[in-house]
N, C-alpha and C positions, 0 to 999 in steps of 0.2 A: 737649103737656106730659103728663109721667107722671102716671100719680092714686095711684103708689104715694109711700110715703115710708119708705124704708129707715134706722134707727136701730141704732147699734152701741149694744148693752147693756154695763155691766162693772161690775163687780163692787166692791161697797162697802168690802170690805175689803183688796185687794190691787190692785186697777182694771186688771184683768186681762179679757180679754172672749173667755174660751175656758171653753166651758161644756158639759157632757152634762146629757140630761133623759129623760124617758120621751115614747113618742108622742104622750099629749096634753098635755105640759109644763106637769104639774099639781106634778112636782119636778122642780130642777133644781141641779144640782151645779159650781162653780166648779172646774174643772182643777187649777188653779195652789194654791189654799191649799184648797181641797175644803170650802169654806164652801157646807151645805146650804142650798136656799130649800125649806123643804117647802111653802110656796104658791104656788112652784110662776114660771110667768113672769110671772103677775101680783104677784106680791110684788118680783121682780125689774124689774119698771115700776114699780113704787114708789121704788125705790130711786134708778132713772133718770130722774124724772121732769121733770128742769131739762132732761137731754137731750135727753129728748123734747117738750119744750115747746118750748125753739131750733127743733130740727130743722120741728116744724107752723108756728111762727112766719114762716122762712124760707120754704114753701112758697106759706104765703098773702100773704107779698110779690113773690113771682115770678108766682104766680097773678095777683097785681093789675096785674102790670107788663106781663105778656104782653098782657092784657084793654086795657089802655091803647095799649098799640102798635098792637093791632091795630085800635081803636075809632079812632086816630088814622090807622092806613094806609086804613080805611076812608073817612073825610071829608077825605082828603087835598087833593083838588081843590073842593071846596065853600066856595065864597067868602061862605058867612055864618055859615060856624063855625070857630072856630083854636082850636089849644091852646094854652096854658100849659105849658112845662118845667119 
């Protein structure tokens, strides 16, 4: 399982997610309607932040889920422990 967790940002006031910034994406500029963040992509994770809360959410249920299968492929044959579905 990845330990990355990839999140489309976009943009609060046109929800557009095509964006230019400078190298250390301290400003960052909407394409589409050119709404500045001068804080930059931390101002712009502000904005996304329901997106990105989904996005961690799902991760740590797939997390929990892999851990379980695999805890279950583990004592697969072990006749004094069963799981629950």
């Amino acid at each position: 399982m990845s330990t990355e967790i990839n999140v489309t940002l976009y943009c609060p006031i046109c929800g557009q997610s095509d964006f230019e910034c400078n190298d250390n994406k301290s400003y960052v500029k909407c394409n589409n309607c050119e709404r500045e963040f001068h804080g930059g992509i931390d101002e712009l994770a502000e904005f996304n932040h329901a997106e990105i809360e989904n996005e961690v959410q799902k991760y740590g249920q797939a997390l929990l889920d892999d851990f379980a299968k695999n805890l279950e492929r583990k004592f697969k044959n072990n006749i004094h422990l069963k799981f629950k579905k």
